[in-house]
C-alpha positions in Angstrom: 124.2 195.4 25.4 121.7 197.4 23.4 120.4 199.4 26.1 117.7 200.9 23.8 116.4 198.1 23.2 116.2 196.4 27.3 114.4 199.9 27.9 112.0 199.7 24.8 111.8 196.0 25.9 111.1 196.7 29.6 108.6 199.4 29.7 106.7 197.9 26.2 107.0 201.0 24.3 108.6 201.3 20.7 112.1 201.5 20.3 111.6 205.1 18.7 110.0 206.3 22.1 112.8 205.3 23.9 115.4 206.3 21.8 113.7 209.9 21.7 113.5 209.8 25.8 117.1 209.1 26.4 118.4 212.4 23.4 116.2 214.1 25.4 117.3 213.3 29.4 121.0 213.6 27.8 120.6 216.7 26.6 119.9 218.0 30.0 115.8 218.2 29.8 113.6 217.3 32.8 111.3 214.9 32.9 108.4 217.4 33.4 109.5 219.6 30.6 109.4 216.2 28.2 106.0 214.8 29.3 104.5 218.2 28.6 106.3 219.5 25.9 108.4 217.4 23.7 104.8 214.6 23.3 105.8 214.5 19.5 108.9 213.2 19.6 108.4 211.0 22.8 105.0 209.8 21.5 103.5 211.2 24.4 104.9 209.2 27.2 103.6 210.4 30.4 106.1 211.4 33.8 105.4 207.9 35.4 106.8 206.5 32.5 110.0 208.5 31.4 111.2 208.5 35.5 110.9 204.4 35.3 113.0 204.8 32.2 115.5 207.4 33.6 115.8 205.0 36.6 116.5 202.0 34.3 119.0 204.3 31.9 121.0 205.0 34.8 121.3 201.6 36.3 122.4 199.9 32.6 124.7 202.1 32.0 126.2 201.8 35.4 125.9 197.7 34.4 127.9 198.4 31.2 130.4 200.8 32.9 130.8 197.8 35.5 131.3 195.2 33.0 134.1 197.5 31.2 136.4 198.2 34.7 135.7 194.3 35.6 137.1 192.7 32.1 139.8 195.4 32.2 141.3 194.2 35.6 140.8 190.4 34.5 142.8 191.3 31.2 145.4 193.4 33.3 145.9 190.1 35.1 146.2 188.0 32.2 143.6 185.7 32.8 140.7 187.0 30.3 139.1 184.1 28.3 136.6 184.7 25.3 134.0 182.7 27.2 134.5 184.5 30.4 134.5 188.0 28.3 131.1 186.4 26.6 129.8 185.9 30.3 130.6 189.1 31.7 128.9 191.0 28.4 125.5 188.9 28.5 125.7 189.5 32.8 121.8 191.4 32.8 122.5 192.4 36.5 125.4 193.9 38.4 124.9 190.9 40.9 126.0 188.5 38.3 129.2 190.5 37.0 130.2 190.5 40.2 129.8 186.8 40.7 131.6 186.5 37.4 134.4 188.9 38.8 135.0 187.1 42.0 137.8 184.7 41.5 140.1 187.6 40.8 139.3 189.8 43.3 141.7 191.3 45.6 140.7 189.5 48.8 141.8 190.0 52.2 144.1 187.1 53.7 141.9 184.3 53.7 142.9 180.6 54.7 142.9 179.9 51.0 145.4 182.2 50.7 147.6 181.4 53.4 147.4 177.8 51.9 148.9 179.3 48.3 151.5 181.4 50.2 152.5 177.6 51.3 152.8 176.0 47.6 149.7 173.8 48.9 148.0 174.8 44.7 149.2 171.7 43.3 148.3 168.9 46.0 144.3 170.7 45.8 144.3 170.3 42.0 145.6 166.5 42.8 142.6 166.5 44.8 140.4 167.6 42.6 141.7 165.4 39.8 140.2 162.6 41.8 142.8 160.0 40.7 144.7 159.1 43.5 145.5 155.1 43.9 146.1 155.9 48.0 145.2 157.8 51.1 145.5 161.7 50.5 147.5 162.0 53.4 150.5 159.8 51.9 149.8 161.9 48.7 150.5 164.9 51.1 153.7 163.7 52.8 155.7 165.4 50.3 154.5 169.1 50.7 155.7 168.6 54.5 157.6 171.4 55.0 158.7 173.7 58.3 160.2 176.4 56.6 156.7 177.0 55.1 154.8 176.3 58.3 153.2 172.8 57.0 154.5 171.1 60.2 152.2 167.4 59.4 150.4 165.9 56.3 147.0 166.7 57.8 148.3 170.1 57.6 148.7 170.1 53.7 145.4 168.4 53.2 143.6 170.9 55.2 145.5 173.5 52.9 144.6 172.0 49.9 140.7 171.7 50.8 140.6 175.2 52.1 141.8 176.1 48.3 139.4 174.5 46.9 136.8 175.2 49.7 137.6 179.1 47.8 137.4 178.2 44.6 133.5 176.5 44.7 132.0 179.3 46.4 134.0 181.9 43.8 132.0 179.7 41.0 129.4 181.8 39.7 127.2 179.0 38.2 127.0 177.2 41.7 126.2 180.4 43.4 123.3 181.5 40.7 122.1 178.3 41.4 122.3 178.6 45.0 120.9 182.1 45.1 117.8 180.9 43.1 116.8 178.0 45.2 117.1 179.9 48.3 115.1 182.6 46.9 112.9 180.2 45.7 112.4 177.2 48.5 114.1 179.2 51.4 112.5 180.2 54.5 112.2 183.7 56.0 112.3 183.2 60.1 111.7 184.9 62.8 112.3 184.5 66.8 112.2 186.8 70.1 115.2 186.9 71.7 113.1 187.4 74.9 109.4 186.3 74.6 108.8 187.5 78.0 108.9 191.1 76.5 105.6 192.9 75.4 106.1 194.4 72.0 104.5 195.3 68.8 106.4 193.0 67.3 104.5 190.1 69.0 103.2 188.4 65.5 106.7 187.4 64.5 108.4 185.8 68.4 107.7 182.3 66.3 107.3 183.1 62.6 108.1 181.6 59.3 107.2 182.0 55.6 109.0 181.3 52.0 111.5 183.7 51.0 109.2 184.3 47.6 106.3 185.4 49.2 107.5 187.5 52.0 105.1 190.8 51.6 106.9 193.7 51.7 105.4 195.2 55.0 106.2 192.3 56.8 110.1 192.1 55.7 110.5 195.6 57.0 108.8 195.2 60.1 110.9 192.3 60.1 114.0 194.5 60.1 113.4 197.1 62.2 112.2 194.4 65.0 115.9 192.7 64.4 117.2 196.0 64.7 115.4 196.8 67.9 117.1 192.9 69.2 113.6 192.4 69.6 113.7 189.6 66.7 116.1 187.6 65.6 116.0 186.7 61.6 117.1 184.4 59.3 117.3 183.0 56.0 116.4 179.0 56.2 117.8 177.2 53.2 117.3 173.7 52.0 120.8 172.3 52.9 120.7 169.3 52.1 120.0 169.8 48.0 122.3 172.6 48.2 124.9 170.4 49.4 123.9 167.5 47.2 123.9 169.4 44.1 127.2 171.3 44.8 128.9 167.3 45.4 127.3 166.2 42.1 129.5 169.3 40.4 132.4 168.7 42.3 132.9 165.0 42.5 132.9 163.1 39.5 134.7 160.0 40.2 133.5 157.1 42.8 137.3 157.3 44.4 137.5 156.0 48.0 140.2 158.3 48.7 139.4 161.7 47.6 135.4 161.6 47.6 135.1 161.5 51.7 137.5 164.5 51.5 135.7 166.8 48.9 132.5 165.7 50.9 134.1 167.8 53.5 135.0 170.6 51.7 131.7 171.2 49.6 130.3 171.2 53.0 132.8 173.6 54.3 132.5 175.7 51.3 128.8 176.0 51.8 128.7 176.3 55.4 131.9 178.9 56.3 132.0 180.8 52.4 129.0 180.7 50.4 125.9 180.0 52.7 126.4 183.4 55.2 127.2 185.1 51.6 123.8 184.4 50.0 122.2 184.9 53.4 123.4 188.2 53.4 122.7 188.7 49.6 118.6 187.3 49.7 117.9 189.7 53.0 119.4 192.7 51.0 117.9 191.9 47.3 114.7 191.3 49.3 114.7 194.2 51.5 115.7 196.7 48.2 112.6 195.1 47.0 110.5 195.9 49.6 112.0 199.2 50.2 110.7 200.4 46.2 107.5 198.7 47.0 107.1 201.2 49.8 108.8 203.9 48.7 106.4 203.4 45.3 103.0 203.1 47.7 104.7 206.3 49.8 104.8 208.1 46.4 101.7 207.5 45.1 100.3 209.0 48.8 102.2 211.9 49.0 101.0 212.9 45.2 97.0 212.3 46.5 97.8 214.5 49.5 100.1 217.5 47.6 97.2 217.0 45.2 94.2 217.9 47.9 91.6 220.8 45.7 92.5 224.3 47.9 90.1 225.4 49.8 90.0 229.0 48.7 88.3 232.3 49.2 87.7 231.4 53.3 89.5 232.7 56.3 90.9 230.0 58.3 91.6 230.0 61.5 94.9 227.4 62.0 94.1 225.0 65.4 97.5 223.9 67.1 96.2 221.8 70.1 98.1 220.9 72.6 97.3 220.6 76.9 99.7 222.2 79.4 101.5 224.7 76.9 97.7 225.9 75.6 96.5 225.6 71.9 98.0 227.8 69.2 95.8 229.4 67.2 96.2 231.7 63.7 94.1 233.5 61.7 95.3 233.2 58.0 93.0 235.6 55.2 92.3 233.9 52.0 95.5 235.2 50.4 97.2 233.0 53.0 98.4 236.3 54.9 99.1 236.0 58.8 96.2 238.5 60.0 96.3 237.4 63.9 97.9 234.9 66.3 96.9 233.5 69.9 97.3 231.4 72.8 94.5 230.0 74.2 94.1 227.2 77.2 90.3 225.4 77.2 92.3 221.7 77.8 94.0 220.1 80.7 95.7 221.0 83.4 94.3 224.9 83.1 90.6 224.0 81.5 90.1 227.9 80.8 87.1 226.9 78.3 84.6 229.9 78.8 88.1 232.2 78.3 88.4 230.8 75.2 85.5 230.5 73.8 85.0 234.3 74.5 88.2 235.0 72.8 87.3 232.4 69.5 84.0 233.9 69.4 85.6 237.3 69.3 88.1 236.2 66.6 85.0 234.7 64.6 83.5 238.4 64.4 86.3 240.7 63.7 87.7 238.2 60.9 84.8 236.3 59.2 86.0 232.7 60.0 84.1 230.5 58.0 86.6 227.4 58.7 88.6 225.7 61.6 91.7 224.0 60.6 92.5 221.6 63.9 95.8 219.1 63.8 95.4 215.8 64.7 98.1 215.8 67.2 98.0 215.9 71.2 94.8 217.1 72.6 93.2 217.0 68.8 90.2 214.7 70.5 89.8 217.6 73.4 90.1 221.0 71.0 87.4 219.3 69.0 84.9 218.7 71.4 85.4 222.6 72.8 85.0 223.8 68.8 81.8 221.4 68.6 80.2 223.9 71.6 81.2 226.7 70.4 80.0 226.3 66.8 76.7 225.3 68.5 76.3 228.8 70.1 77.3 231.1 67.4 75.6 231.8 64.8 77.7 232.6 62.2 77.7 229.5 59.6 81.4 228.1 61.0 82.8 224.0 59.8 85.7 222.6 60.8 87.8 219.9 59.8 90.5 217.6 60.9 94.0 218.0 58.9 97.1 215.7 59.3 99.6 217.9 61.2 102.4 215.6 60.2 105.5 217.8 59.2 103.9 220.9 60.8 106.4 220.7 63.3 109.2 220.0 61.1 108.4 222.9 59.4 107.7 225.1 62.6 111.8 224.3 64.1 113.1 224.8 60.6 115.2 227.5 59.2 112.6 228.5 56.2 109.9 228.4 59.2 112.2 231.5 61.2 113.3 233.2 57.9 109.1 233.7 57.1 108.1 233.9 60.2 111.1 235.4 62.5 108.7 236.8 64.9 106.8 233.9 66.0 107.7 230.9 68.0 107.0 227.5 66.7 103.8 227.1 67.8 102.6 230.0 66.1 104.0 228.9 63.0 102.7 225.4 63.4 99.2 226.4 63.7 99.9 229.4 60.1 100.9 226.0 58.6 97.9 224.1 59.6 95.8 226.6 58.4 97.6 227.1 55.0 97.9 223.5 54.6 93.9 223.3 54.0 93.8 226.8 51.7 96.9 225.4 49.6 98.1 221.8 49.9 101.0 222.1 47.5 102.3 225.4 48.2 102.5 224.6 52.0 103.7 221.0 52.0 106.2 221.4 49.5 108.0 223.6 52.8 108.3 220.7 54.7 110.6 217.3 53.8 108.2 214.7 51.6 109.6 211.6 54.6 108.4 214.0 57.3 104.7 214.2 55.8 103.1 211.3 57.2 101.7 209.2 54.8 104.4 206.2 54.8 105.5 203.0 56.0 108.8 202.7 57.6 110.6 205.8 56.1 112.8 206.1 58.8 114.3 202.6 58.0 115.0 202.8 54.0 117.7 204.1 52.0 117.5 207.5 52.8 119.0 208.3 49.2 116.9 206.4 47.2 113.8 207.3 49.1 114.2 211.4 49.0 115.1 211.1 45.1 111.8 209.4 44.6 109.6 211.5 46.6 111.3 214.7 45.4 110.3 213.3 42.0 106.9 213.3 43.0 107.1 216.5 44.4 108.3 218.1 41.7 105.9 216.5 38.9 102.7 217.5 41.3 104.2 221.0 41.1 104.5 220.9 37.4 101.0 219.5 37.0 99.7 222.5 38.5 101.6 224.9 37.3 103.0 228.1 39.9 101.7 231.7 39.7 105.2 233.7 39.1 104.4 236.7 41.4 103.3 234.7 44.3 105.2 231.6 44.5 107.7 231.3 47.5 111.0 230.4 46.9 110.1 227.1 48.3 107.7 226.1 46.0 109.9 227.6 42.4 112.6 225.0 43.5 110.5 222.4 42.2 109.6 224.1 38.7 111.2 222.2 35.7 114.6 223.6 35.6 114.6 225.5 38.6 117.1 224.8 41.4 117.2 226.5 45.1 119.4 229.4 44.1 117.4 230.1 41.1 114.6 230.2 43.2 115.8 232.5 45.5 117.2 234.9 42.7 113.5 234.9 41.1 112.0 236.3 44.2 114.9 238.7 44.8 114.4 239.9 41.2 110.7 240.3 42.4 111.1 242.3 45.3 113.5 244.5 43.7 111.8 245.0 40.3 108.1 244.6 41.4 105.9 241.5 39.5 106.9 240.2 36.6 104.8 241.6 33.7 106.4 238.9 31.4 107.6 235.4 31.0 110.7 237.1 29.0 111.4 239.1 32.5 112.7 235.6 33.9 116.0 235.8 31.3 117.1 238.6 33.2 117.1 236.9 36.6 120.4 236.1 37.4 122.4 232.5 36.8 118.5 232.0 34.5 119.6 231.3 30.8 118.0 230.2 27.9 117.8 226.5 28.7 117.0 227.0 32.0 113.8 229.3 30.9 113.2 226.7 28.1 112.1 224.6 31.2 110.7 226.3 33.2 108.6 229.1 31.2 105.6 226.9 30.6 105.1 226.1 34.3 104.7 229.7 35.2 102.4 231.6 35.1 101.6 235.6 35.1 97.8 236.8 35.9 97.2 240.1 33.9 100.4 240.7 32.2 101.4 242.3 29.0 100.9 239.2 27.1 97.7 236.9 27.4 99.2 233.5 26.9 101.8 234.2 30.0 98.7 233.2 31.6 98.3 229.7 30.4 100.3 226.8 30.3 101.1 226.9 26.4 104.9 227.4 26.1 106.2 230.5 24.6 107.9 228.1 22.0 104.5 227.7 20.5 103.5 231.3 21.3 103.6 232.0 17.4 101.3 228.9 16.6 99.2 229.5 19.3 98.5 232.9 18.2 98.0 232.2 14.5 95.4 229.3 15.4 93.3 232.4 17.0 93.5 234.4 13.8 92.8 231.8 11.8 89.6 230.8 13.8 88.5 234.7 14.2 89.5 234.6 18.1 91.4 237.9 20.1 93.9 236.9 22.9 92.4 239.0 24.6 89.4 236.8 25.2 91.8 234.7 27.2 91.9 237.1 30.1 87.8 236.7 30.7 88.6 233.1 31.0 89.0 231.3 28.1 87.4 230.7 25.0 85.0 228.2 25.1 84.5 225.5 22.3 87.9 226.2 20.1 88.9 223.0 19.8 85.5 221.8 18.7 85.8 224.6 15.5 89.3 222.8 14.4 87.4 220.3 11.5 90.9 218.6 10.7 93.7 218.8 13.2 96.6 216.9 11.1 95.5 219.9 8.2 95.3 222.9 11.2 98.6 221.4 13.0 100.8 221.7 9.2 99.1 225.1 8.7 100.3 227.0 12.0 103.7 225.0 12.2 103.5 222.6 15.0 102.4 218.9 15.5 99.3 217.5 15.8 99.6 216.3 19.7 100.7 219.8 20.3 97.9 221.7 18.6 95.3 219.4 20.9 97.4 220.5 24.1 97.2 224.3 22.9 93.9 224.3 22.1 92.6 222.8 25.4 94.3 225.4 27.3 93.2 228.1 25.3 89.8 226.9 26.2 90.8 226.5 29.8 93.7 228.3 30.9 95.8 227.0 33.2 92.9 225.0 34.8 94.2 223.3 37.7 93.9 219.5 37.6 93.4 219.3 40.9 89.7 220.8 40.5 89.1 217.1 40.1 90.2 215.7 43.2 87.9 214.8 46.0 87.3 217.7 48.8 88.0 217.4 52.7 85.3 216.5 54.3 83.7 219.3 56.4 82.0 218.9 59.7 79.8 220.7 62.4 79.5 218.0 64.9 81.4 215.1 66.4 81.7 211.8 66.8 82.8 209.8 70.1 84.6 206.1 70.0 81.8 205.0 72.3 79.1 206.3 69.8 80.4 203.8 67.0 78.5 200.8 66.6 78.8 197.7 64.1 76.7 198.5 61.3 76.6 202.3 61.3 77.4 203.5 57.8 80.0 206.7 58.0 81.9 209.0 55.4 85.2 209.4 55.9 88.6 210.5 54.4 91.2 208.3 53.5 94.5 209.7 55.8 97.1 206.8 54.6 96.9 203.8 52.2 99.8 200.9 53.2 100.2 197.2 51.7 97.6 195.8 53.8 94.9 198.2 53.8 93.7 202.0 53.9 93.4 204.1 57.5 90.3 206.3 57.3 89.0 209.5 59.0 85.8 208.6 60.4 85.4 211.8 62.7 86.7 210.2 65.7 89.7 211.0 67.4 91.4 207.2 65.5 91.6 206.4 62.4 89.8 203.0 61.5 91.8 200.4 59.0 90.1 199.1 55.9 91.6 195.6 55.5 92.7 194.9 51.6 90.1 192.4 51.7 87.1 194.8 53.2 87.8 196.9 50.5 86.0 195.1 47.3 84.3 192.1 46.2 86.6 191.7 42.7 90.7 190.6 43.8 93.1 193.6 44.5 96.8 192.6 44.5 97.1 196.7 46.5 94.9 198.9 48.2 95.9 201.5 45.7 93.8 199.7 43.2 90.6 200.4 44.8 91.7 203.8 47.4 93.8 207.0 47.2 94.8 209.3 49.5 92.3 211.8 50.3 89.6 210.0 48.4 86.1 210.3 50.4 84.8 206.9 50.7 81.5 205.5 52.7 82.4 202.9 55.1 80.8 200.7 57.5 81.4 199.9 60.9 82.9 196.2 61.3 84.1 196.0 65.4 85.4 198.9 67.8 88.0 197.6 70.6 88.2 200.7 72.8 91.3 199.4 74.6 93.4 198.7 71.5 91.9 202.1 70.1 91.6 199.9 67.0 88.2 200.6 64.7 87.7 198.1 61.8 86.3 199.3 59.0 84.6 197.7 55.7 83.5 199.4 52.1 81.4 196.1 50.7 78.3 196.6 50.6 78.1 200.1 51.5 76.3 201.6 48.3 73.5 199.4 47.9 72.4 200.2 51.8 73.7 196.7 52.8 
């Protein structure tokens, strides 16, 4: 197999691109450090791209490994063949090596084998020969024997047609064949095992739909029901063309005697060995499926939500509501520093509102709050209303706004959580998190697991593996993105910098409490285990505000420090200029980049990415992301009618549609189809996470706290 060219092949890019990519992953790079600084050779292939190919690398040359170990055994029992060997090679799946590899696999005692252990091999290939001139039972009467436990002829026969029951479903052609036309004609069906029970699962008690176009939402809803015993499932094949076509293959002469008796075992075969098999093979390939759909729509919402715009400059005060144990509060400055925390009870069963309203007010005063930061958690609906008073009798200029608390809690009982905050108990640090959540996304959320965060579908059900890979991925290219200020950064948030693993992250901040802020990117090499390749990755991610050397500040590596600094001097520019922010219009005075790019020493794709951060230093790419929306007053479910046009924030997007922040306590769902005129195969087409959208009121059902929600027509006033 010429994996090169399957990856090349797969992701349509030229084979050069993927040839580059893999030298590069195999000599220990990271896939941020590539898609930022290695464009040249990779011809600027972006993360999205070199992970897919990583993934794909990985999983051919497990294939290839596979197919090596699997013709080895075969040769090591003598049975290798140069078609078989041909077969195994072109195999494109592991699924299908394995099908080739099945006949000589060690199996457990099966009836087929019992049946060899009793010499019963040559009366099955009699069988199959299908030339018999009488009854197979008088053919039998010879492999009769009681020292081998064949105590009657029907004994033998039964032997010989478990053999050969065996041998059809080890075929691999019959079972390709099988696999496909369940895939492709099956059923996907559903029952309660108790209709009398109420449940959410209520859509599927009497359910069925093909195999092929099973959504992925609804075959993991469709799991986690059957493993509740609400549902029962199943895969519904078409039988009877499964059963004709595998008698077509298997019987090939019209003989009275032995056709009636392979009709048996063809359905025996299917029935006992090969039909529970592809069963269980369909539900696993389709629910692998479904899981990368979700994890891939999880992905995509966690990167919108780690890459929220900070609110910064404001002191927040972190809202951790809750009833009988009273609302947590924090006051967090707008360095993200812990300047004050409370316990305050204005909800049920105390209702001490005037209390606390003297005590926020007071808080308002002494600390400048410009900004509430409430989770939407238990008594969310009640803390809100008691904020929308109290914002109506003070006069200082104070918003609010409703963040997703999902994780906060997490965070709060975890050991990171007691190590930062070992005075406070977890309510206090559940409401400092709530707070810094809104001032800084990323550096706050990457503290708490990516499954915990929210902003998934059945998370709790998937490969647990596969699914923390992938968001840690997504984690750690949002990081990257954005770059990390070296002499702030917790430890928690350095972990995910290109090349930087938990202990090195620990040892950077250790260095920096010891030695005082780094003055230089060349300080890291002297942080301990961090050596030269591991600060080739990393270096260009961090970044150092008013060091010794200018371009520490911005995200040009210091590999290119020499060009970087000779395209200043040629154009008449100081590094110095860099520290007022930037210099404005440099890459507009480079006439001829290919002519600039050969005279300072670097490529042409490089010398764009230099000089657009030596216009902009480190400018965060998250300046272009939609902002929270902000309120001063509130919204009630009763006060929604159809019709009303709202703004809102989108909290979660899933296969069938985006949840919205209206202002009310519930989130109303956008269907898929409320969401444009043109065809959208995924809400992610048209919606993101955190994107602010206008909506329109389509029903309210108070009882089902369900609000329906549509965004056609919004725009033009319709």
């Amino acid at each position: 197999m010429d994996i090169i060219k399957t990856l090349a092949d797969e992701l349509s890019i030229g084979r050069h691109q993927a040839e580059a990519a893999v030298k590069l992953i195999d000599e220990g790079n990271t896939i941020p450090f590539i898609a930022r600084y290695r464009k040249e050779a990779t011809g600027s292939l972006n993360d999205e791209v070199l992970r897919t190919l990583d993934e794909r690398l990985k999983y051919l040359r497990g294939l290839q490994d596979r197919k090596k170990q699997v013709i080895a055994t075969i040769t090591d029992q003598g049975k290798m063949t140069a078609e078989l060997e041909r077969q195994i090679l072109s195999a494109a799946t592991l699924v299908a090596v394995e099908d080739f590899y099945r006949p000589y696999k060690p199996k457990r005692r099966t009836r087929a084998a019992i049946a060899h252990e009793k010499g019963l091999e040559p009366l099955a290939d009699l069988i199959l020969l299908q030339a018999v001139k009488e009854p197979v039972e008088q053919a039998a009467a010879s492999y009769i024997s009681w020292e081998k436990g064949v105590e009657t002829a029907q004994d033998a026969v039964q032997g010989a047609m478990d053999i050969l029951a065996e041998r059809i479903s080890d075929n691999a052609v019959y079972r390709t064949w099988i696999r496909n036309m369940t895939m492709n004609k099956g059923l996907l069906q559903s029952a309660a095992k108790d209709e009398s029970v109420k449940s959410v699962y209520e859509t599927y008690y009497n359910y069925e739909e093909p195999v092929k176009k099973a959504a992925g939402h609804r075959i993991l809803a469709l799991n986690r029901g059957e493993g509740e015993k609400i549902l029962s499932v199943k895969v519904v094949p078409l039988v009877d063309q499964i059963v004709g076509y595998l008698e077509k293959q298997v019987i090939t002469r019209d003989n009275p005697y032995t056709s009636p008796v392979l009709k048996t075992v063809v359905k025996d075969s299917y029935d006992r060995l090969i039909g529970p098999s592809v069963e269980r093979e369909i539900r696993s390939e389709i629910t692998e499926k479904a899981e990368e759909g979700a994890i891939r729509v999880f992905g995509k919402n966690l990167e919108q939500l780690l890459m929220q715009p900070p609110i910064s400059g404001r002191v927040v005060l972190g809202w951790d509501p809750a009833f009988r144990t009273g609302c947590k509060l924090a006051v967090v400055d707008s360095t993200g520093k812990v300047l004050d925390t409370v316990v305050i009870y204005p909800t049920a069963p105390q209702n001490k509102v005037a209390e606390s309203k003297k005590i926020l007010k007071d808080m308002i005063h002494r600390y400048n709050i410009s900004l509430i930061s409430v989770g939407n958690g238990t008594a969310s609906r009640e803390s809100e209303q008691i904020i929308v008073e109290l914002l109506k009798e003070i006069k200082e200029p104070v918003q609010y706004v409703i963040v997703n608390e999902a994780g906060a809690s997490v965070y709060s009982a975890s050991k990171l959580a007691t190590e930062e905050f070992p005075k406070f108990d977890v309510g206090q640090r559940s409401a400092v998190s709530i707070a810094r959540r809104l001032q800084d996304p990323l550096a706050e959320l990457v503290k708490i697991d990516p499954k915990s965060i929210g902003v998934g579908q059945y998370q709790h059900d998937m490969n647990q593996k596969n699914l923390g890979a992938a968001l840690e991925a997504v984690v750690e290219d949002c990081v990257n993105k954005v770059g990390v200020d070296l002499n702030t950064a917790s430890a928690s948030l350095l972990e995910y910098v290109s090349g930087i693993n938990k202990t090195l992250a620990k040892n950077i901040v250790a260095y920096r409490e010891e030695n005082g802020a780094f003055k230089t990117r060349k300080q890291l090499l002297k942080v301990a285990k961090l050596g030269p390749k591991a600060f080739e990755q990393c270096a260009g991610f961090m970044r150092i505000t008013g060091g010794e050397e200018p371009l520490d500040g911005t995200s040009v590596h210091p590999e290119s420090y020499g060009a970087a600094k000779k395209l200043l001097e040629t154009l008449g520019y100081r590094e110095e200029e860099l520290i007022r922010g930037g210099i404005p219009g440099i890459s507009r005075r480079i006439r001829d980049y290919r002519e600039m790019a050969e005279e300072i020493g670097v490529g042409e794709i490089t010398l764009r990415d230099i000089a657009g951060e030596l216009e902009k230093p480190a400018r965060d790419p998250r300046d272009e992301m939609p902002r929270p929306v902000l309120r001063s007053d509130i919204l009630e479910m009763k006060d929604l009618k159809p019709g009303m046009v709202l703004k809102g924030t989108v909290r979660n997007v899933i296969d069938f549609g985006a949840f919205v922040d209206i202002g009310v306590h519930q989130d109303g769902l956008v269907h898929i189809s409320q969401m444009t005129d043109r065809y959208i195969r995924h809400p992610l087409e048209a919606v993101s996470v955190g994107d602010v959208v206008e909506v329109k009121i389509l029903g309210v059902d108070p009882e089902k706290k369900r609000i329906s929600l549509t965004m056609k027509g919004v725009k033009d006033g319709n």
